[in-house]
Backbone as a chain_set.jsonl record, in Angstrom:
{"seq": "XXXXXXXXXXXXXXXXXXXXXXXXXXXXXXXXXXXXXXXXXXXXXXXXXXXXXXXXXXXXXXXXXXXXXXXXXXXXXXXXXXXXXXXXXXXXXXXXXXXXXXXXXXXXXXXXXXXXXXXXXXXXXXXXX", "coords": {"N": [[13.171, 3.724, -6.638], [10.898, 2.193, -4.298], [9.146, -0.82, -4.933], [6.174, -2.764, -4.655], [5.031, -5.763, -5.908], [1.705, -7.307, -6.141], [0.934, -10.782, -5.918], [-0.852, -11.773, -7.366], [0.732, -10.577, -9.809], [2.95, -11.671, -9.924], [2.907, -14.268, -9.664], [1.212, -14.466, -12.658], [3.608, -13.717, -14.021], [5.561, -15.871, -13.253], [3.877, -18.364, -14.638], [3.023, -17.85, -17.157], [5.38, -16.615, -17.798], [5.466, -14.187, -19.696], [3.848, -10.989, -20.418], [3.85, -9.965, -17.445], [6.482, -10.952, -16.459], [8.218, -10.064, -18.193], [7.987, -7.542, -17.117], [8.091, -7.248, -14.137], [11.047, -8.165, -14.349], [12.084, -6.488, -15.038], [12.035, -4.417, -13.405], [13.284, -5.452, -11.471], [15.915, -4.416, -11.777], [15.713, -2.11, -12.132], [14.408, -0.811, -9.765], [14.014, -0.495, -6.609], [12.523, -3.686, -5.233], [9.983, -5.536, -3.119], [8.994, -8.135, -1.405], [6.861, -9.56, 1.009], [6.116, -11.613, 3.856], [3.616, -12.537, 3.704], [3.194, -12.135, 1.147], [4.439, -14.31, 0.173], [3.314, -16.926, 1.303], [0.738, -16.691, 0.479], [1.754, -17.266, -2.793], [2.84, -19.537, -2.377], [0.405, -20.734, -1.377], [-1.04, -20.906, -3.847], [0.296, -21.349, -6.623], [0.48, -24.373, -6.61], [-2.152, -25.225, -5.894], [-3.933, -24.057, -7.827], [-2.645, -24.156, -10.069], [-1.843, -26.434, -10.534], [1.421, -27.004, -10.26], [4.551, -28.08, -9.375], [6.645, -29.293, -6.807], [8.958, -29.039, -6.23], [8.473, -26.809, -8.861], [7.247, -24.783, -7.222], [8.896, -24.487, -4.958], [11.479, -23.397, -6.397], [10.444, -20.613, -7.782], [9.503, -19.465, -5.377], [12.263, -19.478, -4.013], [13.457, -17.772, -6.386], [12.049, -15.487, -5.93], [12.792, -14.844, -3.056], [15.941, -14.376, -3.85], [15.967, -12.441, -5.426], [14.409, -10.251, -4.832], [13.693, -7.579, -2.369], [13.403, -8.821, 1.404], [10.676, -7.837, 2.882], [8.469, -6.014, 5.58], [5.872, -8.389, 7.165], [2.938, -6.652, 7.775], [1.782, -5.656, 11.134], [-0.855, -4.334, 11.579], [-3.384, -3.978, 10.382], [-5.688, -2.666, 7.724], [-9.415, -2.361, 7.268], [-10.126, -1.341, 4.005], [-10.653, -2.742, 1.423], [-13.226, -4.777, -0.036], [-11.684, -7.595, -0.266], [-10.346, -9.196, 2.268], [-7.651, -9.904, 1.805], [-6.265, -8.451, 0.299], [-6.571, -5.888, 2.007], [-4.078, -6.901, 3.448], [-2.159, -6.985, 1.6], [-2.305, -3.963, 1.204], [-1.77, -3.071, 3.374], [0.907, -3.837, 4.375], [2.183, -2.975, 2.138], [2.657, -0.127, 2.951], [3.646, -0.517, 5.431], [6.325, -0.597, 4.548], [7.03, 1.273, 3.356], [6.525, 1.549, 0.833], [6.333, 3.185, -3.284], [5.124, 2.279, -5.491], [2.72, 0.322, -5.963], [2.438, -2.783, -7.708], [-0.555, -4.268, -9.626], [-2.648, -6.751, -10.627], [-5.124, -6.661, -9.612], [-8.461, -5.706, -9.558], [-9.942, -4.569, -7.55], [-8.052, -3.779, -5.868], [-6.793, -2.088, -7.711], [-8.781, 0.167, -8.516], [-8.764, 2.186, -6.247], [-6.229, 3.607, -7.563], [-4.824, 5.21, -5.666], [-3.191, 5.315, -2.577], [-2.949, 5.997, 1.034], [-0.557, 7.618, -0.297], [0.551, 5.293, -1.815], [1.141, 4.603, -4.576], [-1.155, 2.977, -6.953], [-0.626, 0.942, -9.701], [-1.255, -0.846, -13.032], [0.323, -3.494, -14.04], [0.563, -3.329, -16.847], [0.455, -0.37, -17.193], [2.964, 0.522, -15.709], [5.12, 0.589, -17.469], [5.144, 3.472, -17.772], [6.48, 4.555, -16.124]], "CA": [[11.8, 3.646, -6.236], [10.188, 0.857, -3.884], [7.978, -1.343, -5.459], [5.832, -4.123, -4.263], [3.841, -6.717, -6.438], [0.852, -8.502, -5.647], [0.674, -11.941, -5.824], [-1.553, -11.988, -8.835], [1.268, -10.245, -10.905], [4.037, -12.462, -9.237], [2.138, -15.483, -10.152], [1.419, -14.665, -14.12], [5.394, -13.611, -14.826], [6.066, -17.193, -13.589], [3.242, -19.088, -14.595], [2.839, -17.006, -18.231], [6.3, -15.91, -19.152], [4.586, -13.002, -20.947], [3.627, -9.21, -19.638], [4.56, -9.593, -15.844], [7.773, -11.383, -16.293], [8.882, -8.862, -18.695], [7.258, -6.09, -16.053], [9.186, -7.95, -12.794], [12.251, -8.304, -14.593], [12.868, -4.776, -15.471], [11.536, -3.394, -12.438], [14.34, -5.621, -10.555], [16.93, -3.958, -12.473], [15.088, -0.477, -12.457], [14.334, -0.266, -8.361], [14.019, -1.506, -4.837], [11.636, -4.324, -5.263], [10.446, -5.974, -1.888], [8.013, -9.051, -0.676], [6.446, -9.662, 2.572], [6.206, -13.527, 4.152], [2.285, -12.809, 3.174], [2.728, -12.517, -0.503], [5.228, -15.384, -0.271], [2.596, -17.656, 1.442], [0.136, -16.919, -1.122], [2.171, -17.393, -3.422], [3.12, -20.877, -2.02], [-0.707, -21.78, -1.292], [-1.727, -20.486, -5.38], [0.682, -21.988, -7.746], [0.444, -25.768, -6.418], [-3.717, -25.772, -5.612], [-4.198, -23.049, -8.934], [-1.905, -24.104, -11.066], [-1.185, -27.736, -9.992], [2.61, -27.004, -9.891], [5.115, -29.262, -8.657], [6.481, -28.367, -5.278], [10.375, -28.199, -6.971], [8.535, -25.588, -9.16], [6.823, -23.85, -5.9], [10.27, -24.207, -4.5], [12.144, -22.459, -7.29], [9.603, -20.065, -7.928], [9.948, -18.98, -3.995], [13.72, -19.032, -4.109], [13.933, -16.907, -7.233], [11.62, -14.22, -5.334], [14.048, -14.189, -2.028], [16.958, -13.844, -4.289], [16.171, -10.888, -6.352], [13.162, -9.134, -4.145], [14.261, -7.0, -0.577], [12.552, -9.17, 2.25], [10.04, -6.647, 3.705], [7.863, -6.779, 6.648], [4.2, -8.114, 7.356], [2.554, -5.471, 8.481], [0.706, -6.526, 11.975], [-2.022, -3.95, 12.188], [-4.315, -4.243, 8.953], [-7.267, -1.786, 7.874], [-10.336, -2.736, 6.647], [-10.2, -0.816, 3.045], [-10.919, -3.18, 0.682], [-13.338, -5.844, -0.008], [-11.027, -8.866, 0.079], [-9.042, -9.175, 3.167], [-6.798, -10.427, 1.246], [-6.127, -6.549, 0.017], [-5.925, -5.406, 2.521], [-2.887, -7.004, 3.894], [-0.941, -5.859, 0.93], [-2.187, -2.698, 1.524], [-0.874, -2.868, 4.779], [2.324, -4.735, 4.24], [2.955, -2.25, 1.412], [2.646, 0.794, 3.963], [4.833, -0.701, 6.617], [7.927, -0.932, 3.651], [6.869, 2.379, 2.55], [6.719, 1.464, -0.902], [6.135, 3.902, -3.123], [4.253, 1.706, -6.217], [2.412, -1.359, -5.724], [1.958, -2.956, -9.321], [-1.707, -5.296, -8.773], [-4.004, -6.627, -11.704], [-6.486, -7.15, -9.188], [-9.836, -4.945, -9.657], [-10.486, -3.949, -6.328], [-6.923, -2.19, -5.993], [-6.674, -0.306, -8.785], [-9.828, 1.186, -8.463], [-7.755, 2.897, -5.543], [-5.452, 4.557, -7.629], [-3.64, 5.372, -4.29], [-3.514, 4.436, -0.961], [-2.055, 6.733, 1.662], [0.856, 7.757, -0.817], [1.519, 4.757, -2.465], [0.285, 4.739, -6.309], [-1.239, 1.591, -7.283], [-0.644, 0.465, -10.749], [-0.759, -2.191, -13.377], [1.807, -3.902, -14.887], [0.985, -2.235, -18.354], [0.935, 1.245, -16.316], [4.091, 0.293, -15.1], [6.012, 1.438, -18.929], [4.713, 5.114, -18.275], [6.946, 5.443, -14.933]], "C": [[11.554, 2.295, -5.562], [8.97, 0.61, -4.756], [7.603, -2.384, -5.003], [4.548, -4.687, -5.003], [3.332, -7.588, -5.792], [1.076, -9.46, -5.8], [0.512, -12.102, -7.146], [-0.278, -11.814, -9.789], [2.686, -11.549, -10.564], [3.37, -14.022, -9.938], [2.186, -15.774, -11.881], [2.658, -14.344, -14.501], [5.504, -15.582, -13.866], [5.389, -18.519, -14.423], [3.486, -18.636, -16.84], [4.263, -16.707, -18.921], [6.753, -15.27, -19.648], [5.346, -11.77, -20.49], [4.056, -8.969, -18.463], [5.61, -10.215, -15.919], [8.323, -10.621, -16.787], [8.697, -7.347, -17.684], [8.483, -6.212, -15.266], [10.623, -7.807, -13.041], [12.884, -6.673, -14.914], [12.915, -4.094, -14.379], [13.291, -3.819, -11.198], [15.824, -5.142, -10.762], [16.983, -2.548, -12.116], [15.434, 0.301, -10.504], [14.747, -1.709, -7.62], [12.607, -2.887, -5.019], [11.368, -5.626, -3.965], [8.825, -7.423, -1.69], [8.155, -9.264, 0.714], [6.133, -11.203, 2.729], [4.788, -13.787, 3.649], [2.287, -13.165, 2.172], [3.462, -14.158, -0.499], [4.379, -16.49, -0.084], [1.686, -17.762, 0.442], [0.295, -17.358, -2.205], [2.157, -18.877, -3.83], [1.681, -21.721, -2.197], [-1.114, -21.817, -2.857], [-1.097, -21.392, -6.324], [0.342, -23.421, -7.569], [-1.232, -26.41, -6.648], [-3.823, -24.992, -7.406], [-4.036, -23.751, -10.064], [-1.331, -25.424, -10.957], [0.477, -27.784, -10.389], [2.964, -28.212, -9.183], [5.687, -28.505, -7.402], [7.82, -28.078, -5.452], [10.109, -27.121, -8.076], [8.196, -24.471, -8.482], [8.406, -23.337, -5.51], [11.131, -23.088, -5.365], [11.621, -20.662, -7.393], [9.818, -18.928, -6.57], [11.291, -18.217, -3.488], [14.239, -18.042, -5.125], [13.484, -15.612, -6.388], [12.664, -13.216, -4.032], [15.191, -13.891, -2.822], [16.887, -12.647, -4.837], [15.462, -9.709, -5.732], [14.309, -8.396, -2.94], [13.254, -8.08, 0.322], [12.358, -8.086, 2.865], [9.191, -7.123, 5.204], [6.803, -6.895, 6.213], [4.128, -7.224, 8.105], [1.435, -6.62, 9.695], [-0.698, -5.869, 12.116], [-2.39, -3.985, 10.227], [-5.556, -3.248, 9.117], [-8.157, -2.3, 7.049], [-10.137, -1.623, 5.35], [-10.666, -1.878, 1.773], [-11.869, -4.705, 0.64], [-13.202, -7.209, 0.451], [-10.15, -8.858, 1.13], [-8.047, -9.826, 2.957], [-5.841, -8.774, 0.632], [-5.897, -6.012, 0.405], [-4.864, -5.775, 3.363], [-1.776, -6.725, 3.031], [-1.227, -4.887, 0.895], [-0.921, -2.186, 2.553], [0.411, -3.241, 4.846], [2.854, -3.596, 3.067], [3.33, -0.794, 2.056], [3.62, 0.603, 4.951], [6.114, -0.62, 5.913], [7.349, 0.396, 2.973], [7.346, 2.568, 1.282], [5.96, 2.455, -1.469], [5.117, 3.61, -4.561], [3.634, 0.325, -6.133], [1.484, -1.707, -7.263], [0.964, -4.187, -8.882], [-2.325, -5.187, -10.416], [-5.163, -6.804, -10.898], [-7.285, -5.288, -8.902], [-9.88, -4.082, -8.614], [-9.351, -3.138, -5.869], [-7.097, -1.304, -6.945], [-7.362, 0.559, -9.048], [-9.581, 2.324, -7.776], [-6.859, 3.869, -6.153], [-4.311, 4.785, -7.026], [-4.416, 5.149, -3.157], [-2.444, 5.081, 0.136], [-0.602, 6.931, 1.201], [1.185, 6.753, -1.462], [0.567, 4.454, -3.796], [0.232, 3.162, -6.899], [-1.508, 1.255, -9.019], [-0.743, -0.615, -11.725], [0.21, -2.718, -13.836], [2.294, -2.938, -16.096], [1.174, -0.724, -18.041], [2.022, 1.209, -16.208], [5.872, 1.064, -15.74], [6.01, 3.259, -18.804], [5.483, 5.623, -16.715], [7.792, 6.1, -15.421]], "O": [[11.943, 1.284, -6.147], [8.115, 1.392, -5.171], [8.488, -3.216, -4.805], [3.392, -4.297, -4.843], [3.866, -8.439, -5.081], [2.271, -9.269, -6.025], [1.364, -12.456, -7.961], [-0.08, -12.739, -10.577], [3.12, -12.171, -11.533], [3.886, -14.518, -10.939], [2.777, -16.7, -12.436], [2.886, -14.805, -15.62], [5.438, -16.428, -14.758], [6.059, -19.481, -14.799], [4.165, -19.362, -17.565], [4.433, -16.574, -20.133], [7.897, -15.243, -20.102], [6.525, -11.487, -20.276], [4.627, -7.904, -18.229], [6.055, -9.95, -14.802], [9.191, -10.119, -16.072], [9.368, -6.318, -17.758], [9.554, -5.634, -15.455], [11.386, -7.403, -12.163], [13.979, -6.113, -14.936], [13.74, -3.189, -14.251], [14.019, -3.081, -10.535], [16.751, -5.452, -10.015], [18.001, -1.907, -11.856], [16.133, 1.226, -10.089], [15.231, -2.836, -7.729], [11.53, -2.375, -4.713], [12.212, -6.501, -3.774], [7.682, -7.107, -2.023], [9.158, -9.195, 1.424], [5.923, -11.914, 1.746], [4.511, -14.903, 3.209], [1.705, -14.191, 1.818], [2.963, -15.066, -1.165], [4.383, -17.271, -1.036], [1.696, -18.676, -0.383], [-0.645, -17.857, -2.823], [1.775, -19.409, -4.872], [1.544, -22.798, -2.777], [-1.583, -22.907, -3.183], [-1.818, -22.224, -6.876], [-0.218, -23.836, -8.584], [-1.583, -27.447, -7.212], [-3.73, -25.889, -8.244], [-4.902, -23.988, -10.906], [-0.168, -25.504, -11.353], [0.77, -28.853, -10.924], [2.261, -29.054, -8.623], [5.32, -27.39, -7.032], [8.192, -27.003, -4.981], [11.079, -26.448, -8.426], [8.584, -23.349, -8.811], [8.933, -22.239, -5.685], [11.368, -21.979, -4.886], [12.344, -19.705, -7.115], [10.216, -17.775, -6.733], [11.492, -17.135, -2.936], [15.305, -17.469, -4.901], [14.32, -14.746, -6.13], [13.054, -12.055, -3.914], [15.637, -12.817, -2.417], [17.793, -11.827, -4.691], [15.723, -8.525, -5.948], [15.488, -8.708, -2.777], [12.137, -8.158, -0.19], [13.231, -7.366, 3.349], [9.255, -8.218, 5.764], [6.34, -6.199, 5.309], [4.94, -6.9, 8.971], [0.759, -7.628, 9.488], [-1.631, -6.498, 12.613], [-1.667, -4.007, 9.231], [-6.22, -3.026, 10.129], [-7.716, -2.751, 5.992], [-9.88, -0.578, 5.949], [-11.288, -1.149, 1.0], [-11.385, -5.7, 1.18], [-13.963, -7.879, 1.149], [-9.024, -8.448, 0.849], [-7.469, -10.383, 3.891], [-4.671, -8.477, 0.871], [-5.067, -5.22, -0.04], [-4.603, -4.893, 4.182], [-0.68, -6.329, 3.427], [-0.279, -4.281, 0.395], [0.094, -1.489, 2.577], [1.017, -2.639, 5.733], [4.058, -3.346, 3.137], [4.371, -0.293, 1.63], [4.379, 1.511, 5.291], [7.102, -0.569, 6.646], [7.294, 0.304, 1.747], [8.167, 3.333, 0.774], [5.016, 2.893, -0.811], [4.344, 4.522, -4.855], [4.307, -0.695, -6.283], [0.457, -1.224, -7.74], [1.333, -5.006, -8.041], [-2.46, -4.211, -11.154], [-6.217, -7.101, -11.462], [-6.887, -4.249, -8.374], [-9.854, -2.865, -8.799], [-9.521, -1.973, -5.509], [-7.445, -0.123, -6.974], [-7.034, 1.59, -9.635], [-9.932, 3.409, -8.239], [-6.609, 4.902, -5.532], [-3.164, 4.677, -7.459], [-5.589, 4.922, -2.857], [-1.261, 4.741, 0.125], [0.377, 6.612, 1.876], [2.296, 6.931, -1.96], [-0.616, 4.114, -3.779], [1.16, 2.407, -7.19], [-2.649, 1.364, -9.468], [-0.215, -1.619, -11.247], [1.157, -1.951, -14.013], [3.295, -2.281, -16.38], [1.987, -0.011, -18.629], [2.464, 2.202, -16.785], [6.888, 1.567, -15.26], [6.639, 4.068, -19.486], [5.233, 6.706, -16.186], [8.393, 6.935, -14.745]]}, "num_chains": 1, "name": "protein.A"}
């Protein structure tokens, strides 16, 4: 199965430890698991301003993702669907890598459900594939 995590969940397995590191880590074992240069930027701008990180834990953090993820594409055309345009570029970025779960704690996805075929879940959803 392709899978692509948001940001948000990408963020609490490094930051946390916890529920999404245990999620992430299985999933990279389980499937295809892929990031786009978007989430990675995010990624990059969140932990350091967020989370005042150091920039050898940004770094790491970054480098663990390219090692174990698929590099996918940004998607260039984007649809308005959600709220945050922030949303919708992993919409869109998850559509162009025709992924086929995108695991998100954020609100305004999962209200979605789905999204032209691809089933948006949470982490804790994630046990019931």
């Amino acid at each position: 199965m392709k899978v692509l995590f948001d940001a948000n969940v990408i963020i609490s397995g490094f930051v946390t430890r916890g529920y999404s590191f245990d999620v992430i880590k299985d999933a990279i074992y389980k499937h295809k698991v892929y990031y786009s240069e978007y989430l990675l930027k995010e990624i990059q701008d969140i932990l350091p301003n967020k989370f005042s990180l150091s920039e050898s834990v940004v770094h790491f953090a970054l480098s663990t993702i390219k090692k174990y993820f698929i590099k996918g594409e940004t998607a260039s055309m984007v649809e308005n669907v959600c709220r945050d345009p922030n949303d919708n570029q992993v919409l869109a970025d998850a559509l162009a890598n025709k992924i086929e779960i995108l695991i998100t704690g954020d609100k305004d996805l999962l209200v979605l459900k789905k999204y032209k075929g691809i089933k948006i879940i949470s982490p804790k959803a994630y046990w019931n594939l």
